[in-house]
TORSESE-79751 format. One line per field, with one value per residue (C-alpha): residue number from 1; residue in three letters; x, y, z. Coordinates in steps of 0.1 Angstrom, whole numbers, plus 5000, padded with zeros to 4 digits. Example, Ala and Ser with C-alpha at 12.3 -4.5 7.8 and 13.67 -1.06 7.14 Angstrom:
REM residues 2
resi <- 1, 2;
resn <- ALA, SER;
u <- 5123, 5137;
v <- 4955, 4989;
w <- 5078, 5071;
***
This chain:
REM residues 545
resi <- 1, 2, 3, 4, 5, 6, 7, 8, 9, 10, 11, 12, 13, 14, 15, 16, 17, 18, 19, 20, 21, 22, 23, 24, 25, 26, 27, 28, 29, 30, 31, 32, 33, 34, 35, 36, 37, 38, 39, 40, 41, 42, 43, 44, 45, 46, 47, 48, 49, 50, 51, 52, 53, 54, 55, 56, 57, 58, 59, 60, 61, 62, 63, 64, 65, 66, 67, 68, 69, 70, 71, 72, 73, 74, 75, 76, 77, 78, 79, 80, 81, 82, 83, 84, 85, 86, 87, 88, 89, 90, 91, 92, 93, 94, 95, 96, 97, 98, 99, 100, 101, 102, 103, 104, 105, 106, 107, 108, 109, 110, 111, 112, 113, 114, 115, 116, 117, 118, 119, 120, 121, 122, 123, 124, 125, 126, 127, 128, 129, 130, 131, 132, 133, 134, 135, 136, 137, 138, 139, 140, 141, 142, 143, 144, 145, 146, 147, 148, 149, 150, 151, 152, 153, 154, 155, 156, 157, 158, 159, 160, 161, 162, 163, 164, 165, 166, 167, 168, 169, 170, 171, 172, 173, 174, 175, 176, 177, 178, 179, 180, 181, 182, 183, 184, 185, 186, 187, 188, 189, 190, 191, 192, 193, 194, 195, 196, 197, 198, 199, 200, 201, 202, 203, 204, 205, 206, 207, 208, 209, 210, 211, 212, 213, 214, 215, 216, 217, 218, 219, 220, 221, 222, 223, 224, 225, 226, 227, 228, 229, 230, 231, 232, 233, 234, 235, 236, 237, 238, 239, 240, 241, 242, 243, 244, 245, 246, 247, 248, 249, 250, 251, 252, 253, 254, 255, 256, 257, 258, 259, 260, 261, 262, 263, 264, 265, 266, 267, 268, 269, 270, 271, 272, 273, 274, 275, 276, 277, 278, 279, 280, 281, 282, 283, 284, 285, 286, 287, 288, 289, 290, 291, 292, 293, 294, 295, 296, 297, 298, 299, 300, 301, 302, 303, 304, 305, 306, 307, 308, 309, 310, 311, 312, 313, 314, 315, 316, 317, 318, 319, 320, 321, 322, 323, 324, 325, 326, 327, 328, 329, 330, 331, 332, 333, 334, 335, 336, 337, 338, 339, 340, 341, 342, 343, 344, 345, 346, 347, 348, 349, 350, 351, 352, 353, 354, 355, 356, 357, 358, 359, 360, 361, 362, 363, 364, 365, 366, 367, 368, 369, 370, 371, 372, 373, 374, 375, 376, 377, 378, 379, 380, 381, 382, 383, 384, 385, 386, 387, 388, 389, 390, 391, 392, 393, 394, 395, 396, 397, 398, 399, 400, 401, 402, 403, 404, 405, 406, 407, 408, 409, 410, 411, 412, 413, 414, 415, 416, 417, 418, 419, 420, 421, 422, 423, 424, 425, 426, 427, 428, 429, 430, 431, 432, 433, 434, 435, 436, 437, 438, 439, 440, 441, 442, 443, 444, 445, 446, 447, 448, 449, 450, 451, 452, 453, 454, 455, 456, 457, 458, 459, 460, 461, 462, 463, 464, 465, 466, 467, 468, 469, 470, 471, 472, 473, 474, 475, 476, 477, 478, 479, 480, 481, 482, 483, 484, 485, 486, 487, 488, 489, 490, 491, 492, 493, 494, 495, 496, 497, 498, 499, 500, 501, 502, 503, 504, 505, 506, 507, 508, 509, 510, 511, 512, 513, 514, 515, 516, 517, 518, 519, 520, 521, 522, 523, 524, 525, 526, 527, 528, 529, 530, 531, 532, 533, 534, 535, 536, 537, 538, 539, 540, 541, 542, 543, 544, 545;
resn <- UNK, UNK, UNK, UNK, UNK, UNK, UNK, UNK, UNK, UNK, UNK, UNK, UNK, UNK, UNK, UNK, UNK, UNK, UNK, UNK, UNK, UNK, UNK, UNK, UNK, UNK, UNK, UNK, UNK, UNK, UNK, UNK, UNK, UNK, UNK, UNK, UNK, UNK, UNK, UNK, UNK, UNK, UNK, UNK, UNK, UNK, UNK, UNK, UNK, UNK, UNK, UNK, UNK, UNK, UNK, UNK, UNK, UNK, UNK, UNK, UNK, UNK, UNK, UNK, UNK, UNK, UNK, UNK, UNK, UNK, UNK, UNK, UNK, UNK, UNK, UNK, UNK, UNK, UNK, UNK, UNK, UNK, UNK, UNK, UNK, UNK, UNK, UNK, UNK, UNK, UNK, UNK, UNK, UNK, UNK, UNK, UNK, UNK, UNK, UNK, UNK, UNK, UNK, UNK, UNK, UNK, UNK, UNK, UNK, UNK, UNK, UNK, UNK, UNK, UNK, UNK, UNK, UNK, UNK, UNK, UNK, UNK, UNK, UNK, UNK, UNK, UNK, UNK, UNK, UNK, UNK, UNK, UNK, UNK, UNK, UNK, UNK, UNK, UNK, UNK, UNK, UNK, UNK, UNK, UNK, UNK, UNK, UNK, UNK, UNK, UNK, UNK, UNK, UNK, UNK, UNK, UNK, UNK, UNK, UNK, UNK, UNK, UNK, UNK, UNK, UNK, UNK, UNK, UNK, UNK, UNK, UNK, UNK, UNK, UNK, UNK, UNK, UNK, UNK, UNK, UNK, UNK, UNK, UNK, UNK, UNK, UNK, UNK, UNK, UNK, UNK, UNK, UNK, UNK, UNK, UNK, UNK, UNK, UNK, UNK, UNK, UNK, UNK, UNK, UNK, UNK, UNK, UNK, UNK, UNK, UNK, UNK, UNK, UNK, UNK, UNK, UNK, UNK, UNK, UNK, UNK, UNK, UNK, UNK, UNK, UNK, UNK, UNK, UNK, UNK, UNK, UNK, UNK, UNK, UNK, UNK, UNK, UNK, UNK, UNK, UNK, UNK, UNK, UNK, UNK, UNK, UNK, UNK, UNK, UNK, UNK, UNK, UNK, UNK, UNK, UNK, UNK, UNK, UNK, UNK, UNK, UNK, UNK, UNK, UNK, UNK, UNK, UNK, UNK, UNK, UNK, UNK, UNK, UNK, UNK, UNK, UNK, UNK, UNK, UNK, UNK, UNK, UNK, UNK, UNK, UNK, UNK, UNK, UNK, UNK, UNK, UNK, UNK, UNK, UNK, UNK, UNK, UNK, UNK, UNK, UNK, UNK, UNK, UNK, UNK, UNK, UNK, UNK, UNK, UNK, UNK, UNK, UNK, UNK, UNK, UNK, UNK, UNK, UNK, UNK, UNK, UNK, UNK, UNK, UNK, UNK, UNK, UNK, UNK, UNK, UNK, UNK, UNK, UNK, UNK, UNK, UNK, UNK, UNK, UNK, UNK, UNK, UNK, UNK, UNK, UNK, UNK, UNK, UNK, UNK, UNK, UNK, UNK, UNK, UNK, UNK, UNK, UNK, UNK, UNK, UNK, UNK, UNK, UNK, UNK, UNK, UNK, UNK, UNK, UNK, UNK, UNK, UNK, UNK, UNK, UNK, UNK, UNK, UNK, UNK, UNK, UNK, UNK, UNK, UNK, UNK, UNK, UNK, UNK, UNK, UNK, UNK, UNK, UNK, UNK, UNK, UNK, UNK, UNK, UNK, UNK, UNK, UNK, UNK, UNK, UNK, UNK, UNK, UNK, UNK, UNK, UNK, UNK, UNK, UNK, UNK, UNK, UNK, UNK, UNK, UNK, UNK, UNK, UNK, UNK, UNK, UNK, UNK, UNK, UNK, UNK, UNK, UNK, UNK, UNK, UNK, UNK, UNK, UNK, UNK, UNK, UNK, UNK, UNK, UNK, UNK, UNK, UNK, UNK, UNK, UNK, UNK, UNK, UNK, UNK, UNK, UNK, UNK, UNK, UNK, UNK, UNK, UNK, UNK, UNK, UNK, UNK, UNK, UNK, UNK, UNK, UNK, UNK, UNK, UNK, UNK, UNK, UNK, UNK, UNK, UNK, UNK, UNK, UNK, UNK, UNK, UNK, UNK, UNK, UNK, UNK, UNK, UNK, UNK, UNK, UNK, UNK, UNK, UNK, UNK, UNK, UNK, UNK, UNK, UNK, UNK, UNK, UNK, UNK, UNK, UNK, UNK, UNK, UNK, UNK, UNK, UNK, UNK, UNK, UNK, UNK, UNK, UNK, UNK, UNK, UNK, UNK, UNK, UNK, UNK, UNK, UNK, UNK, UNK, UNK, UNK, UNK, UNK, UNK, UNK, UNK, UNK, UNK, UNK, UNK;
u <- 5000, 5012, 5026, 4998, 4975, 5000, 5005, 4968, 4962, 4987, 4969, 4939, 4948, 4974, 4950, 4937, 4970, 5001, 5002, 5032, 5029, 5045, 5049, 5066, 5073, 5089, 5058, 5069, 5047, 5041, 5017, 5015, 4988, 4999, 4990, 4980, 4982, 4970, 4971, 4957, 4970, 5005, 5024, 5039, 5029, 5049, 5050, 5051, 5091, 5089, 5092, 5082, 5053, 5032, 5030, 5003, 5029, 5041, 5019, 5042, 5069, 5042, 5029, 5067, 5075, 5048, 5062, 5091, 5076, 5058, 5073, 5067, 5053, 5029, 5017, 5006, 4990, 4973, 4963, 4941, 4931, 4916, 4896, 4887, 4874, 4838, 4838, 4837, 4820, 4802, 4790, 4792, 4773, 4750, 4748, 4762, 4781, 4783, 4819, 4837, 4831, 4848, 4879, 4883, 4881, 4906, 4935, 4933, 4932, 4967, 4982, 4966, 4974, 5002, 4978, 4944, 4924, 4899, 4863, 4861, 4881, 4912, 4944, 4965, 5000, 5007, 5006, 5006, 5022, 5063, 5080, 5098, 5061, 5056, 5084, 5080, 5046, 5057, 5084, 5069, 5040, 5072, 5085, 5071, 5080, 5079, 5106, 5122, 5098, 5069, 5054, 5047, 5051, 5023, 5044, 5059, 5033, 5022, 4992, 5005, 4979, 4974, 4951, 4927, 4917, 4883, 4880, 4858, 4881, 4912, 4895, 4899, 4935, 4936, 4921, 4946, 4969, 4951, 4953, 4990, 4995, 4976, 4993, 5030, 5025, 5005, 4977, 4942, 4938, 4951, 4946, 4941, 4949, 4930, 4940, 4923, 4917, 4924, 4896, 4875, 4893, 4887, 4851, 4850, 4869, 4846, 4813, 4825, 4846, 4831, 4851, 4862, 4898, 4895, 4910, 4906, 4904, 4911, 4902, 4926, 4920, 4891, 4874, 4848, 4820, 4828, 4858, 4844, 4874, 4869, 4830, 4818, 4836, 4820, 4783, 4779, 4789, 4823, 4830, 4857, 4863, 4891, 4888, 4893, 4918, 4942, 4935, 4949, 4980, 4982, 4983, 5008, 5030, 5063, 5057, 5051, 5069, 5041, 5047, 5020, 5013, 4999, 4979, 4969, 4961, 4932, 4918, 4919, 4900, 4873, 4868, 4860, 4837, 4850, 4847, 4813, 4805, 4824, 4803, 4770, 4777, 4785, 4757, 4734, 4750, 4765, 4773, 4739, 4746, 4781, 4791, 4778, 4797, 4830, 4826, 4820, 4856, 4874, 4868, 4868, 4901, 4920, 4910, 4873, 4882, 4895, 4866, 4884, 4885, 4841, 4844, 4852, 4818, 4794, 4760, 4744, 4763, 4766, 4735, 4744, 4781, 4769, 4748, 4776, 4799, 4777, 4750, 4715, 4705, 4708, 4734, 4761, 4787, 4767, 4772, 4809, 4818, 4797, 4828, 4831, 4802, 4792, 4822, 4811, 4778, 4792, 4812, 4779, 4757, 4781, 4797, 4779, 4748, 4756, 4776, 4764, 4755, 4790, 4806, 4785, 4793, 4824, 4810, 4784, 4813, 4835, 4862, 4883, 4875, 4900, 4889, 4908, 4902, 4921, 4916, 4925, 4930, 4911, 4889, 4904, 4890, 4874, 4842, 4813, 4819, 4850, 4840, 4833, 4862, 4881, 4916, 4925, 4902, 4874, 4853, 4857, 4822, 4829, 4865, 4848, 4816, 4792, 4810, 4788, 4809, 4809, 4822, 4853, 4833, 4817, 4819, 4791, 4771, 4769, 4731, 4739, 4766, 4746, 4713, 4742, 4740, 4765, 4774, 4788, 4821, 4826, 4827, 4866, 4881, 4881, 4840, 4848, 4835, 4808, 4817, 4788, 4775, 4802, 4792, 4818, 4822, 4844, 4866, 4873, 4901, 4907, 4940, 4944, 4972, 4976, 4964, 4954, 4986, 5009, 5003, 5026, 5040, 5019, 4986, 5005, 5001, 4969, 4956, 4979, 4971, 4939, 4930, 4958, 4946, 4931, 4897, 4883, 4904, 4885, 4894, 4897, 4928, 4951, 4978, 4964, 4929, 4899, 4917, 4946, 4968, 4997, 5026, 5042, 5074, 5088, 5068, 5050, 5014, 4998, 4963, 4942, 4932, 4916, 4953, 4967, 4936, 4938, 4965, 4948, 4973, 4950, 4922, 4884, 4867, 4831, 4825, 4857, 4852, 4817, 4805, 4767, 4760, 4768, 4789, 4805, 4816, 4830, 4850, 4865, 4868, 4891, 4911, 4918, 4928, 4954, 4970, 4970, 4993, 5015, 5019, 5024, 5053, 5069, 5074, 5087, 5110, 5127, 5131, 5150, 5172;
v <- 5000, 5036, 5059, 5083, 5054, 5039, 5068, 5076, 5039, 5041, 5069, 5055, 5023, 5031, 5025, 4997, 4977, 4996, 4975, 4958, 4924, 4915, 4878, 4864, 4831, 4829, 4815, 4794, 4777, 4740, 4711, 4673, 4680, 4695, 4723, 4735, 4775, 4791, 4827, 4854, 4870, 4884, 4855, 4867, 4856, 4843, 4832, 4798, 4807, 4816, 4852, 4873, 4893, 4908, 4909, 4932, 4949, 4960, 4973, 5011, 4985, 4970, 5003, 5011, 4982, 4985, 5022, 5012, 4991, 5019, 5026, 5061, 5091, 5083, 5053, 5075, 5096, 5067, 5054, 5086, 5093, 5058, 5060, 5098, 5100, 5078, 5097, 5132, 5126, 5096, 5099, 5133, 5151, 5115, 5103, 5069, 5057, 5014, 5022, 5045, 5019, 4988, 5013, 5021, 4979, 4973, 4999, 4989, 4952, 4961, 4971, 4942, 4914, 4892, 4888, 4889, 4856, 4848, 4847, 4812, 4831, 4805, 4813, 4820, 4819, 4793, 4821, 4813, 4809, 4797, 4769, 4768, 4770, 4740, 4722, 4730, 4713, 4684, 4681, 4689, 4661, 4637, 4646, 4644, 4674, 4665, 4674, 4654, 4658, 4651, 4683, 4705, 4744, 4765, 4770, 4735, 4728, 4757, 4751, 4778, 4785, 4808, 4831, 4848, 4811, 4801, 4792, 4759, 4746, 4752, 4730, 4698, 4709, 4715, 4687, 4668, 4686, 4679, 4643, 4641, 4657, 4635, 4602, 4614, 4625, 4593, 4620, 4611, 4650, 4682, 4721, 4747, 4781, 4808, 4839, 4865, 4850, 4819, 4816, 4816, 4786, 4771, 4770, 4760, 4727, 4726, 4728, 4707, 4673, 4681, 4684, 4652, 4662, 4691, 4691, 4731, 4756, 4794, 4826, 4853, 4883, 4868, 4879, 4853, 4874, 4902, 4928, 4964, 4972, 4943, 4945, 4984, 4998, 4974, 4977, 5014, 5023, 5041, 5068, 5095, 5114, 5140, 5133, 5097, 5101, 5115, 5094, 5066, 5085, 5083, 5047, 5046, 5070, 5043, 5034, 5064, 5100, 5125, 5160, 5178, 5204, 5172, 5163, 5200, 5208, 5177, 5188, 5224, 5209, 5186, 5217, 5238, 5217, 5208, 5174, 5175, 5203, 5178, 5152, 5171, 5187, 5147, 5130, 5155, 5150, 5118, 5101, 5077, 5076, 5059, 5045, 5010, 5009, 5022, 4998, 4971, 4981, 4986, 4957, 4932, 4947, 4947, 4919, 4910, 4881, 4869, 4842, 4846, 4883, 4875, 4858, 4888, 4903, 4907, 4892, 4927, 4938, 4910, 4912, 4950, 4937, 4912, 4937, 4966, 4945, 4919, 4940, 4925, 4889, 4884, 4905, 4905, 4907, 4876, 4859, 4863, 4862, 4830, 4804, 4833, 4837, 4806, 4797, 4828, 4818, 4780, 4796, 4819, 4789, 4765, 4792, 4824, 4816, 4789, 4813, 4811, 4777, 4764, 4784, 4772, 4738, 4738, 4744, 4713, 4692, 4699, 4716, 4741, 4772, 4804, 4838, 4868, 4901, 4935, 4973, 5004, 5016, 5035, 5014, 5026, 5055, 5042, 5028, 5042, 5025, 5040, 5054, 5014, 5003, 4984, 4967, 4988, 4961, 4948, 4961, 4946, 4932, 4908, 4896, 4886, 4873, 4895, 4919, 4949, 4976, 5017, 5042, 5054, 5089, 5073, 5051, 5022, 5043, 5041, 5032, 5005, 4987, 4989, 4969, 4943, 4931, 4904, 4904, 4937, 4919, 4911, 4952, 4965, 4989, 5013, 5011, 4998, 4968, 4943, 4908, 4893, 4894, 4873, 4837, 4826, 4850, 4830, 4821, 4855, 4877, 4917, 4930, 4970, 4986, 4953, 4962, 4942, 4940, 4928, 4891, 4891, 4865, 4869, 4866, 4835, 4818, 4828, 4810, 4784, 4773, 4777, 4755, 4727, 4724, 4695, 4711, 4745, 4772, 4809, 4842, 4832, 4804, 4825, 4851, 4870, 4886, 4895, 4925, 4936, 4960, 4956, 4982, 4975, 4999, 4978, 4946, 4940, 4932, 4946, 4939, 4964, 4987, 5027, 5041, 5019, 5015, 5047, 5036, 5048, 5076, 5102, 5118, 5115, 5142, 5146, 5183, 5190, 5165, 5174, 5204, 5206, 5237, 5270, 5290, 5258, 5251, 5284, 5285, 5247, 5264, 5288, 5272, 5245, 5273, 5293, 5255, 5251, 5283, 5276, 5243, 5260, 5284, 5254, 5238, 5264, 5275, 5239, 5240, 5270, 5257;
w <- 5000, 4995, 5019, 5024, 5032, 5052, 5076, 5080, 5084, 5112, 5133, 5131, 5142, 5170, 5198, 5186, 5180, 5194, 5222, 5237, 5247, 5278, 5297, 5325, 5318, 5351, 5376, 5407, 5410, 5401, 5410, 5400, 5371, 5339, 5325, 5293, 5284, 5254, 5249, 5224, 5194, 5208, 5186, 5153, 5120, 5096, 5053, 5041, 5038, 5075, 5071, 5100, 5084, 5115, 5154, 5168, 5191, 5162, 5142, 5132, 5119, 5097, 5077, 5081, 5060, 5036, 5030, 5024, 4995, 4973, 4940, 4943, 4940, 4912, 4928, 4959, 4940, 4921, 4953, 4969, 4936, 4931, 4966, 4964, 4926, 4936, 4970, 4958, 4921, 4927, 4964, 4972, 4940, 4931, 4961, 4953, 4970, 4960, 4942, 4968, 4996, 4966, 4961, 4995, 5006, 4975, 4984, 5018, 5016, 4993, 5027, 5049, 5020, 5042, 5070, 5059, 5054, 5022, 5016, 5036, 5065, 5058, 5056, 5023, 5009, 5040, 5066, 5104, 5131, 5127, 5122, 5158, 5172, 5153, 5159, 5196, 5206, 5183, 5209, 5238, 5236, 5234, 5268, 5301, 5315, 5348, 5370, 5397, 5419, 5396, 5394, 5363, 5356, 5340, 5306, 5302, 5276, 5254, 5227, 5196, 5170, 5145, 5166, 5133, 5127, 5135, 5173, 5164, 5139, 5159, 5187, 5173, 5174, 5209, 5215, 5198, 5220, 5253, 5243, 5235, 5265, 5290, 5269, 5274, 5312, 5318, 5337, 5329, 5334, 5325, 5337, 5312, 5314, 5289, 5283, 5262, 5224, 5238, 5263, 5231, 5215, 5252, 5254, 5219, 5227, 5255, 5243, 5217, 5235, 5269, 5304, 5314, 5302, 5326, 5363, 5363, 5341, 5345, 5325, 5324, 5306, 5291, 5257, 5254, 5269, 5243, 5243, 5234, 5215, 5188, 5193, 5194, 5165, 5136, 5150, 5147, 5182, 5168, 5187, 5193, 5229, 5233, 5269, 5266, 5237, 5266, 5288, 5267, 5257, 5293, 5300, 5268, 5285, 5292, 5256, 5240, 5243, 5244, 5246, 5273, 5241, 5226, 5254, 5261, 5220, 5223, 5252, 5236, 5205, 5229, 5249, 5219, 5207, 5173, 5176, 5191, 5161, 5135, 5144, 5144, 5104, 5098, 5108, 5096, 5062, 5045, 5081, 5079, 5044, 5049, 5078, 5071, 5038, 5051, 5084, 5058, 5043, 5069, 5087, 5054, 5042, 5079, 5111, 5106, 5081, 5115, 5129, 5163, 5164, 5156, 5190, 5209, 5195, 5223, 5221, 5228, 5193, 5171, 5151, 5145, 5140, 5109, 5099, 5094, 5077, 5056, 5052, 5045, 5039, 5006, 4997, 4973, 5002, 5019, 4993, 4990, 5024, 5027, 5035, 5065, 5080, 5085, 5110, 5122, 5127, 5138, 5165, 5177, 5177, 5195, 5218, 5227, 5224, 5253, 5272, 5304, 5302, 5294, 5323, 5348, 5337, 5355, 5391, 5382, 5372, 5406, 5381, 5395, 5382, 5382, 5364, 5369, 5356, 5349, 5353, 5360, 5325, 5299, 5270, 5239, 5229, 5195, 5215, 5227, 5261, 5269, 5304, 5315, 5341, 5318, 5311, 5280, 5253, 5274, 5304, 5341, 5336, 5307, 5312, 5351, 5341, 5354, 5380, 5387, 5379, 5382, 5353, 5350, 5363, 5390, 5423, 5435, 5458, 5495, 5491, 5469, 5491, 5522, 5499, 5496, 5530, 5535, 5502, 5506, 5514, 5470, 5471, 5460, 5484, 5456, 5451, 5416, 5414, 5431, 5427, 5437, 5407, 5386, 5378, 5403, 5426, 5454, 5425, 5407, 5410, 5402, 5393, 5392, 5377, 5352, 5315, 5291, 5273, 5306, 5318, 5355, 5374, 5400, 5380, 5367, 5404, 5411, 5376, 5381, 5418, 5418, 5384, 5397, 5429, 5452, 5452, 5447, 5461, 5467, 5473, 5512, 5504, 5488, 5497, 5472, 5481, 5458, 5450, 5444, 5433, 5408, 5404, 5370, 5379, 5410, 5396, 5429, 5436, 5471, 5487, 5477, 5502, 5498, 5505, 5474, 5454, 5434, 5400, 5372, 5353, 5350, 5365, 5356, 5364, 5352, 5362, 5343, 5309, 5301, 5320, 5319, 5314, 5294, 5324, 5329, 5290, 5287, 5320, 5307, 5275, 5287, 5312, 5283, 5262, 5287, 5296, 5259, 5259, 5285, 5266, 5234, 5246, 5266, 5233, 5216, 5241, 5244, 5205, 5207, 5230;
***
């Protein structure tokens, strides 16, 4: 794809894949029943001549690559020409708009080519995961990896997959795996540890071959009751806050260098209300017009010929989802996309339409059952949810199952703790979140201060004990409470208490964000404007210098 493309392509999607992806393969702890982890889609993908092609934590080497590739200036210019001729001429002054949203799905699908799947949503050109991966599990399900005392660390058998592959399909691999596993440590049982993508594999396997496999299982970081970063943006629930926009650059801060005039020139623009404005002159003119068509693009020419990236679609959004990108039954793109949808629709009619069902089979089955759950950072600021306590890619209440949670604004009210009664005790010291609400509330844990994008050592054994124990093992066995803090800086986890409790990076201050009324608009206006300033001559000043 061409430059221009490349770099616009690269803004847009920073939040939603500039995300390093950190584990500590380092946990302590061991037990006599092996375990089985399978994470989400942090692996890199590779050609059929195992070339590195894409990791998600690298998204700004990608488009970099792909620059480097143009042949030119002309071929740029080909490029906006190509998607802007049936926007302005076609859409714009006929109001058609059928070949603007085909140009725009072509150029970018150019850019996307290495990674994304066909019409059938199966992988081409031999893309996947590498050949050491490979070679790896074929080794490992050779060796009992038990050490002299007979006991078996959470990473000595790792399932690798190639993590856009439908989630049903990829099952009957993991079960393969399972069974390898159990045969070469002679254990009629395994544990299995989920996290993120994975958990959706997981309960595929599950609802498919059942649980007697299964001494525990655990959820970490889970996806499979939606994640409103894969979910919102492709069901018309697209959104873009100035406030929240900051907030994120916020949480990227060790990662990314941002200048306070940055910071200060958004909040400058939210306050104005340009965006707000922008968004009004939008939707008043071509925005119902376009946004299915260009969400249909988008997502068809980037990560939504992905099945397992469907997964992550919430049942509240998938109908709106299908709808967005496939249009109407009966369409042309339907028809295309047939091979797609219907391990789409496979995975919806096995998986999430069970949900509830398959999660509570565990409890029924005397499994041990681990879920633990992350927060303290802002959703990316691409949803319309973006004020729901959240992990950085999915709210507190669907990676727990069902935790009653408070906005990012807001606290669970006095009034509503005290009409807990007993069950008051699920509360967090921070008036976050109310576990009693979870599927498993005994058995859930909360992290703050541990996005989505860091999996710690001390999670690790949490997950770990719990799904290889004896029996059951709740919140009231382990060193580690309900909730707890982590601080990523001195990698240490704490207790949470309400002197500790308070990690998020930024402030979120209602009054201030979205003042409610005209004296109050104009006074944020202005103090916006004067910090923008300051900002402003800070910057220049330490050019000049």
């Amino acid at each position: 794809m061409k430059k221009a493309l490349s770099v616009i392509l690269a803004a847009l999607l920073l939040f939603s894949l500039f995300v390093p992806v950190f584990a500590a393969e380092d946990a302590t702890t061991r037990s006599t029943v092996p375990t089985i982890l399978i994470a989400g889609d942090g692996d890199p993908l590779y050609d059929a001549n195992n070339k590195r092609l894409f990791r998600p934590s690298e998204i700004l080497n990608y488009f970099g690559d792909k620059a480097e590739e143009d042949d030119g200036d002309s071929e740029i210019i080909d490029s906006v020409v190509n998607v802007l001729k049936p926007f302005l001429f076609e859409g714009i002054l006929l109001d058609q708009w059928d070949n603007y949203y085909e140009k725009l799905q072509e150029e970018l699908t150019e850019l996307f080519s290495d990674i994304v799947l066909d019409n059938n949503g199966e992988a081409v050109n031999g893309t996947g995961i590498s050949n050491a991966r490979k070679s790896y599990m074929a080794k490992a399900v050779k060796t009992n990896k038990a050490d002299k005392n007979g006991t078996y660390g959470m990473y000595d058998y790792r399932f690798w997959y190639d993590w856009r592959l439908d989630p049903v399909a990829v099952a009957d691999d993991f079960n393969d795996y399972v069974e390898a596993v159990k045969k070469v440590t002679g254990k009629d049982k395994v544990a299995i540890v989920g996290r993120c993508l994975g958990t959706s594999v997981v309960l595929a396997y599950v609802a498919k071959y059942g649980t007697d496999s299964i001494h525990g299982i655990a959820f970490y970081g889970s996806v499979a009751a939606g994640a409103e970063i894969l979910s919102e943006p492709i069901s018309g629930k697209f959104a873009v806050d100035g406030n929240a926009i900051n907030r994120t650059l916020a949480d990227f801060s060790d990662t990314l260098d941002i200048h306070p005039f940055i910071n200060a020139t958004i909040d400058l623009i939210e306050k104005s209300g340009v965006i707000d404005g922008a968004t009004d002159i939008v939707k008043r003119t071509i925005y119902y017009k376009v946004v299915k068509g260009v969400t249909s693009a988008l997502a068809l020419s980037t990560f939504y010929t992905w099945p397992n990236y469907w997964a992550a679609v919430s049942p509240e959004d998938y109908d709106n989802a299908m709808l967005y990108v496939f249009g109407d039954e009966g369409s042309a793109k339907r028809t295309k996309y047939a091979g797609l949808i219907e391990k789409i629709e496979d995975y919806d009619t096995l998986v999430r339409d069970n949900l509830t069902a398959l999660m509570k089979s565990f409890g029924e089955k005397d499994i041990n059952v681990a879920i633990l759950s992350k927060y303290g950072y802002q959703l990316l600021p691409i949803c319309k949810s973006s004020e729901l306590v959240a992990d950085e890619f999915t709210s507190v209440t669907r990676s727990s199952f069902g935790a009653t949670a408070s906005t990012i604004y807001t606290f669970l009210s006095d009034e509503y703790i005290s009409s807990l009664g007993e069950n008051a005790k699920y509360v967090s010291p921070d008036k976050r979140v109310d576990a009693s609400t979870c599927l498993y509330p005994d058995s859930t844990w909360f992290v703050k201060g541990s996005s989505h994008t860091l999996w710690n050592k001390y999670e690790d054994e949490i997950v770990h004990t719990v799904a290889t124990a004896d029996s059951q093992l709740t919140v009231n066995d382990l060193p580690y409470t309900q909730y707890m803090v982590y601080d990523a800086e001195n990698d240490t986890m704490a207790v949470m208490t309400e002197e500790n409790c308070n990690t998020e990076n930024w402030v979120a201050d209602e009054k201030t964000d979205k003042p409610d009324n005209g004296i109050g608009k104009v006074s944020a206006f202005f103090k916006s404007f004067f910090n923008w300033i300051i900002n402003f001559f800070k910057l220049i000043t330490e050019k000049l210098v």
